[in-house]
C-alpha positions as CSV (number, residue, x, y, z in Angstrom):
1,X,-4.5,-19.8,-3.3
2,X,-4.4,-16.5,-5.0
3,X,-4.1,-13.3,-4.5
4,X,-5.5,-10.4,-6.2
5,X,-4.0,-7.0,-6.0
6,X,-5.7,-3.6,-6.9
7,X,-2.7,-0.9,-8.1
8,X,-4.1,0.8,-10.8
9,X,-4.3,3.6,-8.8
10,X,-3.0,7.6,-10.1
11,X,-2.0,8.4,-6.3
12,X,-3.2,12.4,-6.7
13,X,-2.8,12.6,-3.2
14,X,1.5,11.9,-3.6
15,X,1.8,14.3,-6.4
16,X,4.9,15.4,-7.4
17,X,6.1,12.2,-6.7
18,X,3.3,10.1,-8.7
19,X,4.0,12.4,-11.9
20,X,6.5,9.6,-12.6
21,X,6.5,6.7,-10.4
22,X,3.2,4.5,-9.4
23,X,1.9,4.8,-6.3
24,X,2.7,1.4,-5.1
25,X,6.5,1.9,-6.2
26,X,7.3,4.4,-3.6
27,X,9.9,3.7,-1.4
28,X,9.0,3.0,2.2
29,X,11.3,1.7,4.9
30,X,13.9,0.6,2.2
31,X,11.7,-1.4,-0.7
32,X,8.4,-0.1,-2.9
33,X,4.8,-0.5,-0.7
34,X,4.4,-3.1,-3.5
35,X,7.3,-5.1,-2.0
36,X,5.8,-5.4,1.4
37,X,2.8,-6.3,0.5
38,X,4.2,-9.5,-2.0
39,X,6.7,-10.4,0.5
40,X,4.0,-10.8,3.0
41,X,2.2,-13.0,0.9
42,X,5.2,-15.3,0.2
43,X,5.5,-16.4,3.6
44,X,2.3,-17.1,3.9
45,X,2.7,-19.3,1.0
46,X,0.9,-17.1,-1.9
47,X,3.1,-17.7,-4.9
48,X,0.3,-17.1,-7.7
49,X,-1.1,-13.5,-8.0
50,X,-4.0,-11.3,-10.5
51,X,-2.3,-7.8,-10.5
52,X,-4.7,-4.8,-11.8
53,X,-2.6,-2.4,-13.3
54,X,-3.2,1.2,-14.8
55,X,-1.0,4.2,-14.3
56,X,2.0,3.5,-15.3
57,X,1.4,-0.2,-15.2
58,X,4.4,-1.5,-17.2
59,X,6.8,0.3,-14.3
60,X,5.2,-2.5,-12.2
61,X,5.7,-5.3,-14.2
62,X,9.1,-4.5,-14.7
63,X,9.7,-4.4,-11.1
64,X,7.8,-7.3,-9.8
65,X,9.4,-9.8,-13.0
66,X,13.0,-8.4,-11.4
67,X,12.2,-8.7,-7.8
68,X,10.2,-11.9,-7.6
69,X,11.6,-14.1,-10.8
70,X,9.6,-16.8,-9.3
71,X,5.9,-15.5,-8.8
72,X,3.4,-16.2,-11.3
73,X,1.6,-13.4,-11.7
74,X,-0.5,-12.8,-14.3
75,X,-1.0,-8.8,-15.6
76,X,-5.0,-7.1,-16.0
77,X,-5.3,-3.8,-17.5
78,X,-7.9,-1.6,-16.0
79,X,-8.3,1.4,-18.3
80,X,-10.9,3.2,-16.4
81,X,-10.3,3.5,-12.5
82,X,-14.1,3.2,-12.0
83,X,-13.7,1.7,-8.5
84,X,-12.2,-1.0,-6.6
85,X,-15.6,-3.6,-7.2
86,X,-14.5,-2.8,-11.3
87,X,-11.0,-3.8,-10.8
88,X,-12.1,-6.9,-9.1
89,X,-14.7,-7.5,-11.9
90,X,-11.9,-7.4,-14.2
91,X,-10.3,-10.0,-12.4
92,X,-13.3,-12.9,-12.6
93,X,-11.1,-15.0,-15.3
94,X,-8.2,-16.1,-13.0
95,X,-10.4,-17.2,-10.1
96,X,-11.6,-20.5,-9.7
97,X,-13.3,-22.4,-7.1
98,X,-10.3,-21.5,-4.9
99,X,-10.5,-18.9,-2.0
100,X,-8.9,-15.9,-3.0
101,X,-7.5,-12.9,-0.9
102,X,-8.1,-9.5,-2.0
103,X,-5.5,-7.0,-1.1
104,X,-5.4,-3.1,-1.8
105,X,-1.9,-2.1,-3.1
106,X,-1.6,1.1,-1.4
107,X,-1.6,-0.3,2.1
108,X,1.1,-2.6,4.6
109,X,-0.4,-4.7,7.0
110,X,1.2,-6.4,9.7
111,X,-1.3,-9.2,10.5
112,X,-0.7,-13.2,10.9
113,X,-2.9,-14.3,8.7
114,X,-2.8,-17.9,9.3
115,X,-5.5,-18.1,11.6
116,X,-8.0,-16.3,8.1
117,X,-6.5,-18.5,5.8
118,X,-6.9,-21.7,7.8
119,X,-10.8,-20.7,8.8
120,X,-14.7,-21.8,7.5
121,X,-15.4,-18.6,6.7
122,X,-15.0,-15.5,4.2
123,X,-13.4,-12.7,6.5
124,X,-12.5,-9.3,5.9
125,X,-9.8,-7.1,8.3
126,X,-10.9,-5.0,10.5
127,X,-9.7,-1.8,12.7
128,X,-11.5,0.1,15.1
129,X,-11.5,3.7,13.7
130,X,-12.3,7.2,15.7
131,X,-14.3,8.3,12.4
132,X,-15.6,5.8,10.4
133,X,-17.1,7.9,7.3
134,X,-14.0,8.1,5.4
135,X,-14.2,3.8,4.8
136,X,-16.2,1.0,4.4
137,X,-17.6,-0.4,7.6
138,X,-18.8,-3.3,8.7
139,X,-21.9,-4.1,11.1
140,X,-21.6,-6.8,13.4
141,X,-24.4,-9.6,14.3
142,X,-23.7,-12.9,16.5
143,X,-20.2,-12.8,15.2
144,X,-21.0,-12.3,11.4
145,X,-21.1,-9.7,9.2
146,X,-24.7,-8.3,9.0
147,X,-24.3,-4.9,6.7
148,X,-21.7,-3.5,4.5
149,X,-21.8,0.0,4.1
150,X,-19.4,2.2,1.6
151,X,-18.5,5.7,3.8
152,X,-21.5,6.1,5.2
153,X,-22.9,9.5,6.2
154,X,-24.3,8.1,9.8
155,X,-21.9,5.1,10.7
156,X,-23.5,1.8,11.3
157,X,-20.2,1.0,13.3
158,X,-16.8,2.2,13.7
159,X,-14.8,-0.9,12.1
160,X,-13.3,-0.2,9.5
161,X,-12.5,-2.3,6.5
162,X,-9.0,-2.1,6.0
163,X,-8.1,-3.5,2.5
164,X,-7.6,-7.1,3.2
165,X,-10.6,-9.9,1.7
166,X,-10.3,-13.5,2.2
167,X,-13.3,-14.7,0.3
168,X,-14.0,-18.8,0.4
169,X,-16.7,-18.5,-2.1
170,X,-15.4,-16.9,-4.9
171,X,-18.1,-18.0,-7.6
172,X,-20.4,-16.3,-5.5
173,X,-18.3,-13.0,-5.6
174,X,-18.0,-13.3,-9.6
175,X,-22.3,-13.3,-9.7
176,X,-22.6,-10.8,-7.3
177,X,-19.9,-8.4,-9.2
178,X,-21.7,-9.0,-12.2
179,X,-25.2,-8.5,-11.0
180,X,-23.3,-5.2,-9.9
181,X,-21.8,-4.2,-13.0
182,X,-24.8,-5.3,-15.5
183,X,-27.0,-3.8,-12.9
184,X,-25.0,-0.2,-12.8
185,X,-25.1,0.3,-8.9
186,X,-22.5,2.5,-7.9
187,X,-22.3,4.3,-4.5
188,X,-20.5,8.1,-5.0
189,X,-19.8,7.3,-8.6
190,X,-18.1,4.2,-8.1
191,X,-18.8,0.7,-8.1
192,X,-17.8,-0.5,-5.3
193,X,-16.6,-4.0,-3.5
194,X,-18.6,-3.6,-0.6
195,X,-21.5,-3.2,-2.4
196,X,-20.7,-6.8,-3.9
197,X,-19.8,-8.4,-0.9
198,X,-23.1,-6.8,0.8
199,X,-24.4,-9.0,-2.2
200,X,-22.8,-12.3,-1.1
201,X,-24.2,-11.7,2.6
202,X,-27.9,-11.4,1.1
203,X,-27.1,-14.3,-0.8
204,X,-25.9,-16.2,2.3
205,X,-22.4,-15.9,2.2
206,X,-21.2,-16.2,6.4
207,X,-18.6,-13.7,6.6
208,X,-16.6,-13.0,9.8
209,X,-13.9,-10.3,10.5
210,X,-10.5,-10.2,11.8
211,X,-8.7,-7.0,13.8
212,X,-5.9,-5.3,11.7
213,X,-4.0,-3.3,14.7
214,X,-0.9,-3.0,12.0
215,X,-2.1,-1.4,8.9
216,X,0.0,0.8,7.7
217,X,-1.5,3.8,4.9
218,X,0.8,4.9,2.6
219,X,-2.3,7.7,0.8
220,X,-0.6,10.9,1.4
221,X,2.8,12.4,2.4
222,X,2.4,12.5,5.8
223,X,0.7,9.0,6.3
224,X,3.9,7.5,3.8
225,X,6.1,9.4,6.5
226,X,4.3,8.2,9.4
227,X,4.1,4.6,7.7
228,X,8.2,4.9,7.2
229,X,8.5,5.7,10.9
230,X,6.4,2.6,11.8
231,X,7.9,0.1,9.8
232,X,12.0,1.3,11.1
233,X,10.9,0.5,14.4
234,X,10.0,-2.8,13.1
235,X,13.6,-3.2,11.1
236,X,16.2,-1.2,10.3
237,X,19.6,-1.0,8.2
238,X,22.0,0.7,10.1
239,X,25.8,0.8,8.6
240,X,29.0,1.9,10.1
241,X,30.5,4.4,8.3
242,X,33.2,7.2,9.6
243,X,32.5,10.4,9.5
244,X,28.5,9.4,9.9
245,X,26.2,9.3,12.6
246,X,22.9,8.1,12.1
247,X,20.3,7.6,14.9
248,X,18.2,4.4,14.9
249,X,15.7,3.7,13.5
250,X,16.8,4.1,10.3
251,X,17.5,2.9,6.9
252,X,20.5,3.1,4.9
253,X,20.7,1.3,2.0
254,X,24.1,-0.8,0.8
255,X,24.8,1.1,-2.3
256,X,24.2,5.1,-0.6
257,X,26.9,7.3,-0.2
258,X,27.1,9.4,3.3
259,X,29.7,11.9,4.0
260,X,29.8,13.9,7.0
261,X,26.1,14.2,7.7
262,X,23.8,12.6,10.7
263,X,21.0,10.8,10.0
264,X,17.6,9.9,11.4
265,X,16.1,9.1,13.5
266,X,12.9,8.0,11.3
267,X,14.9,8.2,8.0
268,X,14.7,5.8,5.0
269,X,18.0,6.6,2.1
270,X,17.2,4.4,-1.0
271,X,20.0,3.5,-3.1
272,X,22.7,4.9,-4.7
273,X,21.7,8.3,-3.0
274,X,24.4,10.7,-2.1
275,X,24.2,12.9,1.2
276,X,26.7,14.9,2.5
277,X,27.2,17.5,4.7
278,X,23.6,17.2,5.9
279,X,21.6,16.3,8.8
280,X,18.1,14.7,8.2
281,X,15.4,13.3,10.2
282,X,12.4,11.6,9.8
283,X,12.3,11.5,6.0
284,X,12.4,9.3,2.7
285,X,15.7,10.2,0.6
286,X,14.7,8.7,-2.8
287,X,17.0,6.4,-5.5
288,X,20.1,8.4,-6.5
289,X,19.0,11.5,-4.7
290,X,21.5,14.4,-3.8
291,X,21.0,16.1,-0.4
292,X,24.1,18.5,-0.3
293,X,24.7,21.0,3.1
294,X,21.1,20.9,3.6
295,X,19.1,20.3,7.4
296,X,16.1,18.5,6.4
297,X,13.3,17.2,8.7
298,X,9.4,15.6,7.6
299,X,10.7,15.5,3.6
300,X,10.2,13.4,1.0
301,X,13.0,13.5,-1.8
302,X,12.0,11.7,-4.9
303,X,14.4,9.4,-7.3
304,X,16.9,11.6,-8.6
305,X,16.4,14.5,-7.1
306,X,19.2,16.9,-6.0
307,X,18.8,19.4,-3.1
308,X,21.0,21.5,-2.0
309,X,20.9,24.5,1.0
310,X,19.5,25.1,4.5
311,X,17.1,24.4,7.1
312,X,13.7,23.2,5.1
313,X,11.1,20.9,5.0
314,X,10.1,20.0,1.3
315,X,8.3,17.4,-0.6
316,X,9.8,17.5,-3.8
317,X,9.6,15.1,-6.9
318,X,11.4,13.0,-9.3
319,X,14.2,14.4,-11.1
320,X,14.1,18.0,-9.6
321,X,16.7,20.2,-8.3
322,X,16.2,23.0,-5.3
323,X,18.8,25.2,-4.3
324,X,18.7,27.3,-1.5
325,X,20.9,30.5,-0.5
């Protein structure tokens, strides 16, 4: 089976931090997003993957030819970000008569997907959602998917899709995305996977859905944080080191230097950071960051950033420096 996975991306939303580093390569719980979402596909036995890259694209490949030597993953260039049903479209070539599963690289799940995998039927995740307008919902009939609708303005339903696609029929997909593209039906601009799946369903494509109670978004700084704080509950790192306390959950990576600071709970430190005489709490501390004498709480600190000062909460970017007095 393979996977295909959506990353071309910009990630406005995470600015300063996606100035210089793709969405999907933020750090989250100790690895990139990307990295849970491929080593959740290993152990369910995915080793071949389509990858649709944009934004810094060649950041990815370098990181996923490192970290996964062993995955054959082949690389699709999608110069214009004109909407998740284009990025699949771009895809077409690497499927075959094989089921494939569709997942958006912005977003962790925690779901056995065995169960999907293993059934008759195309089936997309699901979540029940207080306000359903800001996704693509799906309406229920006799256990199948009856209508697909993109954000709509009166919900049909309040499940919302979540980012995950098994699809059994993918030659049925490929005709329904082109009938999409050559057709030019977008919804808000965009052309749009639901609309082709709402295709495959008029077509006569039996689709069911499966519940996604852990799915994770990782859109904006305060979801990333609240993502973070989700996932160390799951798993954590914690080292003993003198001179440091640090309050589970929390992750401390092997290479990070800590002096005479406390940290976490809730608190990620990638490698090679440095943190001393600090206290911080329920934050990300990016790749060879500095946090010196500072009290920080809800921050992100990007990759090589170096803070130094007092009592803040910041979201600073790569490479920066902030010194307070």
């Amino acid at each position: 089976m393979r996977a295909i996975i959506p990353v071309a991306g910009i990630g406005t939303r995470l600015r300063p931090h996606t100035y210089s580093i793709p969405k999907v390569l933020l750090n989250v719980a100790g690895k990139p997003i990307l990295a849970h979402i491929l080593d959740k596909i290993f152990r369910e036995g995915i080793t071949e993957a389509s990858i649709i890259v944009g934004y810094m694209g060649e950041q990815i490949r370098e990181f996923v030819s490192s970290a996964y030597p062993g995955f054959n993953v082949e690389y699709i260039e999608q110069d214009e970000t004109l909407g998740l049903g284009h990025a699949i479209y771009l895809a077409r070539h690497s499927m075959t008569t094989d089921p494939v599963l569709i997942i958006l690289g912005d977003t962790i799940f925690d779901v056995d997907l065995a169960p999907v995998l293993e059934g008759p039927y195309s089936s997309l995740g699901v979540k029940t959602v207080d306000d359903p307008r800001r996704f693509g919902v799906a309406e229920l009939r006799d256990g199948f998917i009856s209508r697909l609708v993109e954000k709509p303005e009166t919900p049909i339903s309040n499940l919302a899709i979540v980012g995950l696609y098994y699809i059994r029929s993918p030659r049925l997909l490929i005709e329904s995305l082109n009938a999409m593209i050559d057709g030019g039906i977008k919804t808000r601009g965009e052309f749009q996977l639901t609309d082709a799946l709402q295709m495959m369903i008029e077509k006569g494509e039996k689709m069911t859905v499966f519940p996604v109670e852990g799915w994770y978004d990782c859109g904006k700084p305060e979801t990333l944080l609240g993502t973070n704080r989700a996932l160390l509950e799951k798993e954590s790192r914690i080292p003993v080191l003198d001179g440091v306390v640090i309050i589970p959950p929390a992750y401390v990576a092997g290479t990070a230097t800590l002096e005479r600071c406390v940290i976490g709970p809730n608190t990620t430190v990638a490698d090679h950071a440095i943190i001393q005489d600090s206290v911080i709490r329920n934050s990300i501390i990016g790749a060879k960051a500095q946090v010196l004498k500072a009290i920080l709480d809800n921050s992100i600190v990007g990759p090589d950033a170096v803070v130094r000062g007092t009592h803040r909460r910041i979201n600073v970017g790569d490479s920066s420096e902030v010194e307070f007095s």
